[in-house]
C-alpha positions as CSV (number, residue, x, y, z in Angstrom):
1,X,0.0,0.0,0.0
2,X,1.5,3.2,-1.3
3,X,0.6,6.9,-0.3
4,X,2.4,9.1,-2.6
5,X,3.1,13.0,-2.4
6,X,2.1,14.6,-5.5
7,X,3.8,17.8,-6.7
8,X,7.0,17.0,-4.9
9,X,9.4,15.9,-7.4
10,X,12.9,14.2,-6.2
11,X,15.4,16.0,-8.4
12,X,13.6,19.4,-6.6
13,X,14.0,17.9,-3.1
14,X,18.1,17.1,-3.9
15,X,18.5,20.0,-5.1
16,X,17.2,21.4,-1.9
17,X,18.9,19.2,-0.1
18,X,22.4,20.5,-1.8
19,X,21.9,23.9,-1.5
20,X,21.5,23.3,2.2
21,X,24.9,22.3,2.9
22,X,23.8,19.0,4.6
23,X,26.7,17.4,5.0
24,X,28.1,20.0,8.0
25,X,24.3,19.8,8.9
26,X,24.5,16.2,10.0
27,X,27.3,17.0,12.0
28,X,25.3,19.7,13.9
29,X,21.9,17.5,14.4
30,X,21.0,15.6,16.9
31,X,29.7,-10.1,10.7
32,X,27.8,-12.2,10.9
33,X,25.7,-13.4,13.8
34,X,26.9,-16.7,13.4
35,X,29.4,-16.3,15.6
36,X,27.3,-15.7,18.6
37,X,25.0,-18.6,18.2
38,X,25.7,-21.1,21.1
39,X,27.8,-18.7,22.9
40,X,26.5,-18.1,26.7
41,X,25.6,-14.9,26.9
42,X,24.5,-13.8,30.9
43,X,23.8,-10.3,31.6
44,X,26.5,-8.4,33.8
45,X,24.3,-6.4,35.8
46,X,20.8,-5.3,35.7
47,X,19.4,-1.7,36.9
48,X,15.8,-1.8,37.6
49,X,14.1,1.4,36.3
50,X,10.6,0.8,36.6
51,X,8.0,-2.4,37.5
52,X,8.5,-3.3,33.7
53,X,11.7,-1.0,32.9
54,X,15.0,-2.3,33.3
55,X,18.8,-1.5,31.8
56,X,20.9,-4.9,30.8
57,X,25.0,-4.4,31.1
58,X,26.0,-7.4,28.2
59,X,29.5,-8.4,28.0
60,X,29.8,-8.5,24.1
61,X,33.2,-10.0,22.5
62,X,31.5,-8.4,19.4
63,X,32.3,-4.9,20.9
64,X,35.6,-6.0,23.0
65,X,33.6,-4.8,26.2
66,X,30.0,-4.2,28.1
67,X,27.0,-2.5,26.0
68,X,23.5,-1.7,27.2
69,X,20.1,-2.5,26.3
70,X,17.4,-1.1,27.7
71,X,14.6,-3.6,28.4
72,X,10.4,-3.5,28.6
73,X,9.0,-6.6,29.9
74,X,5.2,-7.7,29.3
75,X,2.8,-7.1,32.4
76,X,2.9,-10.0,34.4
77,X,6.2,-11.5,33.4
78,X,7.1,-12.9,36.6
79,X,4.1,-14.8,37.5
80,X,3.8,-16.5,34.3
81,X,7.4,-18.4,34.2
82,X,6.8,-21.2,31.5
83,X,5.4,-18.4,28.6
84,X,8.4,-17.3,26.1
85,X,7.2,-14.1,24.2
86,X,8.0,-11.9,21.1
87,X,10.7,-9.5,20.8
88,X,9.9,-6.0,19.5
89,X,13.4,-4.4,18.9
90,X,13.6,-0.2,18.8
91,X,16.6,1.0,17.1
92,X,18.2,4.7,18.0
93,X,19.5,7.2,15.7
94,X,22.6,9.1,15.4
95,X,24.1,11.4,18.0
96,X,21.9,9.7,20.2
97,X,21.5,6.3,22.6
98,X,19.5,3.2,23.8
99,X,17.6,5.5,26.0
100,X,15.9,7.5,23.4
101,X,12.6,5.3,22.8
102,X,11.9,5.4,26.2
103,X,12.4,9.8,26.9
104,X,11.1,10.8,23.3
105,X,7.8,8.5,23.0
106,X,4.9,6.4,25.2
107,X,6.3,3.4,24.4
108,X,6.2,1.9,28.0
109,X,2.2,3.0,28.4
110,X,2.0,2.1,24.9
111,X,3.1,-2.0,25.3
112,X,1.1,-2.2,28.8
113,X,-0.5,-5.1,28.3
114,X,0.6,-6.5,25.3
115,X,2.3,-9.6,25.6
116,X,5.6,-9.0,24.0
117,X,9.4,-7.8,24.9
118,X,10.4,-4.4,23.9
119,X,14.6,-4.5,23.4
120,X,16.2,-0.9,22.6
121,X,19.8,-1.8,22.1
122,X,22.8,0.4,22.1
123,X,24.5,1.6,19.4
124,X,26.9,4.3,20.2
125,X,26.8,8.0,19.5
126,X,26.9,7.3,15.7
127,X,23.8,4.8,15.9
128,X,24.9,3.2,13.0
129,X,24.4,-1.1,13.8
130,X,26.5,-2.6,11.7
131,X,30.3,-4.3,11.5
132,X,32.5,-1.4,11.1
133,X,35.9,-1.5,8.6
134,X,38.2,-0.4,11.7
135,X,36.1,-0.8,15.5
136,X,32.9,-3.1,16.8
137,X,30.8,-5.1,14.8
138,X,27.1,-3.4,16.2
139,X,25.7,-6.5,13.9
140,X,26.7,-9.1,16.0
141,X,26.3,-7.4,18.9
142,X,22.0,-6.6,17.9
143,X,21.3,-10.3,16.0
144,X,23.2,-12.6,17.9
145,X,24.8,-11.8,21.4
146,X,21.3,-9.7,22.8
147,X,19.0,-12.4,21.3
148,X,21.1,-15.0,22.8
149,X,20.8,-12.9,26.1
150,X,17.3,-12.6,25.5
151,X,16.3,-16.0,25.0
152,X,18.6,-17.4,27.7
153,X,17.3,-15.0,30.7
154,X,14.1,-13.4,29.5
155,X,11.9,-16.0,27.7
156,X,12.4,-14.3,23.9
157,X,10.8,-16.4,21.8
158,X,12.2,-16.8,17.8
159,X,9.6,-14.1,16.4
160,X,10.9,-10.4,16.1
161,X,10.5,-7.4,14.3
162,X,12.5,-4.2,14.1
163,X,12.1,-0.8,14.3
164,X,14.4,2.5,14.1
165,X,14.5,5.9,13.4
166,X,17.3,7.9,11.0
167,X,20.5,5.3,11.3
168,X,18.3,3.2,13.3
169,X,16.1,2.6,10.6
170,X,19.0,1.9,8.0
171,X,19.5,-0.6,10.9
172,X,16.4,-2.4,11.0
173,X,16.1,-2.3,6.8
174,X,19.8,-3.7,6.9
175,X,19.6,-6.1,9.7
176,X,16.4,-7.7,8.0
177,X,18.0,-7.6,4.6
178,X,21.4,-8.7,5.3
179,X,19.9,-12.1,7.3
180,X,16.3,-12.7,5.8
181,X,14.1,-14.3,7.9
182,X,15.6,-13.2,10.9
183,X,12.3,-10.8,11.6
184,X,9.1,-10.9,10.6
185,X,8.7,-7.5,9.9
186,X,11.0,-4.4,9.8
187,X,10.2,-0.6,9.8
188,X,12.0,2.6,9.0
189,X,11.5,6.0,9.8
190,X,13.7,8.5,7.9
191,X,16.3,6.1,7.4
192,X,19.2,6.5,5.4
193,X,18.2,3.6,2.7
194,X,20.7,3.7,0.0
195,X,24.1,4.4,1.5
196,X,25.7,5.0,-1.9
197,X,23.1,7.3,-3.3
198,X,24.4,10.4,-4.2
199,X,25.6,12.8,-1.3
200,X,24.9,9.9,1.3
201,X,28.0,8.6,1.6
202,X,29.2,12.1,2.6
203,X,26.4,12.2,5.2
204,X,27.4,9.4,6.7
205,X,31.2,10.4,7.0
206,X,29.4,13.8,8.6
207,X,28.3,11.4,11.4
208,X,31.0,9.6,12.4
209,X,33.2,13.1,11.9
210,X,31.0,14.7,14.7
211,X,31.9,11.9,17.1
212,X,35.8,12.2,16.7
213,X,35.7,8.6,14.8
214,X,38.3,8.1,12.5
215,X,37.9,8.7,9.1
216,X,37.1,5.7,7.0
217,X,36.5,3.8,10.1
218,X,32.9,3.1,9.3
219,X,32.7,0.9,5.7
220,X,36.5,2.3,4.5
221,X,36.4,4.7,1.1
222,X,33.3,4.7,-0.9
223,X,34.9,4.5,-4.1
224,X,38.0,2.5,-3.0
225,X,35.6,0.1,-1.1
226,X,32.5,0.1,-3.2
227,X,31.8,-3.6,-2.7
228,X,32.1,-3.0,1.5
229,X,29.7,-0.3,1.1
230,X,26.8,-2.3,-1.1
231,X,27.3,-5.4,1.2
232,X,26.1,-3.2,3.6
233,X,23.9,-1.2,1.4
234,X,19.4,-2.3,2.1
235,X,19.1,-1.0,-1.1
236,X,21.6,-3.6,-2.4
237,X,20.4,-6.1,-0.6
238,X,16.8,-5.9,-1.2
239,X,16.1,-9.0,-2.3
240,X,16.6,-10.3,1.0
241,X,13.3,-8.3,2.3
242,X,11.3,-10.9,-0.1
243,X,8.6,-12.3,2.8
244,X,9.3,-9.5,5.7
245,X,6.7,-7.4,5.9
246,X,8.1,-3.4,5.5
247,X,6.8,-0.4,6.8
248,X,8.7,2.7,5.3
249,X,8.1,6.5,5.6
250,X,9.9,9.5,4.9
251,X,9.5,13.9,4.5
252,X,10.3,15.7,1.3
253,X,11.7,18.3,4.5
254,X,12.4,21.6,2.7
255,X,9.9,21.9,0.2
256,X,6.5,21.8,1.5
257,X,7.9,22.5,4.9
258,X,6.9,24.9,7.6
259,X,10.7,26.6,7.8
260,X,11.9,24.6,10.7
261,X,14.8,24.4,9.0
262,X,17.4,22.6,9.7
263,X,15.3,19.1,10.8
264,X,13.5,20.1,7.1
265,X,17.0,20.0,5.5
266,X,18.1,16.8,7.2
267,X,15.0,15.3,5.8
268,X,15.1,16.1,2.3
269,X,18.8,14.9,2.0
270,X,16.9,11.2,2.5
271,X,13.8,11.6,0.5
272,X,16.0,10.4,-2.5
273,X,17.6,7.6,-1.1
274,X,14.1,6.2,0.3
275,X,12.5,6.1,-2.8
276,X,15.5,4.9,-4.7
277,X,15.0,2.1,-1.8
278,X,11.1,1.4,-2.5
279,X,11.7,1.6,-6.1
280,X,13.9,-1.2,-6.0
281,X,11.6,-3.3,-3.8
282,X,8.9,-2.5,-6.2
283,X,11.5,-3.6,-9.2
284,X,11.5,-6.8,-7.6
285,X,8.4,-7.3,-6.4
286,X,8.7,-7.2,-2.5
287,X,6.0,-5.3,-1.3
288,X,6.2,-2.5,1.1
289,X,3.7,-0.3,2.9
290,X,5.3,3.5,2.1
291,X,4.2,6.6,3.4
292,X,5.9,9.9,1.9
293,X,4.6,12.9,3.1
294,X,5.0,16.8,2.1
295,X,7.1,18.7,5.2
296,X,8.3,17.3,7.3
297,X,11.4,16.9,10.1
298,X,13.9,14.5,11.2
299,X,12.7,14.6,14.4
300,X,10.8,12.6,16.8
301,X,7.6,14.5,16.3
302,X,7.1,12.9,13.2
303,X,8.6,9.6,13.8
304,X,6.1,8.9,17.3
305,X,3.5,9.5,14.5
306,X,4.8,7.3,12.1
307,X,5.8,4.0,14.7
308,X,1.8,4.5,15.3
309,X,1.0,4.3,11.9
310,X,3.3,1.3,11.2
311,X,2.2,-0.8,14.8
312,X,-1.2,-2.5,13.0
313,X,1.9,-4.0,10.7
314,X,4.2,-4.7,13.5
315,X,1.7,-6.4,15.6
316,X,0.5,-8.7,13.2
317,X,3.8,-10.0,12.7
318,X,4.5,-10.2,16.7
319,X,1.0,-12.0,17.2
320,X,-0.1,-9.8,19.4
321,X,-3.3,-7.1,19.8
322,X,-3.3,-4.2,17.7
């Protein structure tokens, strides 16, 4: 199901996005799994933030040391010991951290009596989860080492899905894509879609610039390491989506904003790469529910709005009440 913006064309959008100098803007905004599978994975110490709320220290060889993830449990966890349940995972964006679901959105009122896990994993200041060229490997760290965790101490069943915002939802669009049938569904809320669209890769040096992370560190050159770059690339690896069921929205920002301007100017410089994203799913016949809308910011204003939108999706593939 597709809800197009008319009047909004993408060349008008980029060039928008260009003339806003959003590569400096970024920087001013806020490998495998296999190798965790079997490994014991026990939590390292648990703070308890609220009667469902709780924050999980894991010791991850992925990341050469101790990582949080904050935790939602269903109502009446403890009294029901032999149920498993679903594992709704929340992805961060960048310049941000595992703690953002819970300040920015309802997301604890929100679950109250729905029988699932909630898991909002961390993945540093960057927030982008994925095996970097020269530091941790986020990937392992999100698919195997905090299901394994999961599983072991908190009843996770094998059903997921995966949501994120920005580079969280390049996150849950790579994660899905890069190891298909891993979740059963996957949203994305201004993601970054096509990391070698133009201007992207640029944005995404922007990112890791702002948090004094060495150049190159992230996927190496663009050019010199093209192939890195589409390995890691949802767009690239769409075909892998074929049977997830995808949620996707995104704001053509500057043009047909309200002149908030810079969270406007973030936005348009992804409007291209998500519909260079869609396109290809449509190319190959993997369906996706889209929503782009006129306006719009990178910020969590529109995002709260868009997670409700996608949760009828998200549900259904969790098993549990709308």
């Amino acid at each position: 199901m597709s809800h197009p913006v008319t009047g909004v064309s993408r060349r008008t959008v980029t060039k928008a996005a260009t003339a806003a100098g959003l590569a400096a803007l970024f920087g001013a905004t806020t490998t495998t799994t296999a190798r965790a599978a079997g490994r014991a994975v026990t939590a390292q110490a648990v703070t308890q933030l609220g009667p469902r709320t709780l924050d999980v220290s894991v010791p991850s060889a992925a990341l050469g040391r101790s990582a949080p993830v904050r935790l939602i449990l269903p109502s009446g966890f403890d009294t029901r010991p032999g149920r498993t349940y679903p594992v709704l995972y929340l992805l961060h964006g960048a310049h941000d951290d595992y703690t953002s679901w819970t300040r920015e959105t309802d997301i604890e009122a929100f679950t109250e009596g729905r029988d699932l896990i909630v898991a909002m994993p961390d993945a540093r200041p960057t927030g982008i989860p994925t095996a970097w060229r020269s530091g941790p490997d986020y990937e392992t760290f999100q698919l195997g080492e905090v299901p394994t965790l999961l599983a072991r101490e908190y009843r996770a069943s094998g059903v997921r899905a995966v949501a994120g915002v920005s580079t969280g939802g390049y996150g849950a669009m790579a994660h899905a894509a890069r190891h298909p049938g891993t979740f059963a569904a996957a949203a994305s809320y201004s993601g970054i879609l096509d990391t070698t669209a133009p201007g992207v890769p640029t944005l995404m040096d922007a990112i890791v610039a702002r948090e004094n992370l060495a150049p190159l560190s992230l996927w190496g050159n663009p050019i010199l390491n093209l192939l890195t770059w589409r390995d890691f690339n949802p767009r690239s690896r769409a075909k892998g989506l074929r049977g997830t069921a995808l949620y996707v929205s995104s704001g053509s920002g500057v043009v047909g904003g309200i002149g908030d301007w810079l969270p406007e100017a973030l936005e348009s410089a992804l409007w291209p790469s998500a519909h260079a994203f869609t396109d290809t799913l449509a190319l190959l016949r993997v369906p996706v529910t889209t929503h782009f809308y006129a306006g719009g910011g990178h910020s969590w204003a529109y995002w709260k709005r868009e997670f409700a939108a996608s949760w009828p999706m998200l549900a259904r593939a969790l098993g549990v009440p709308e």
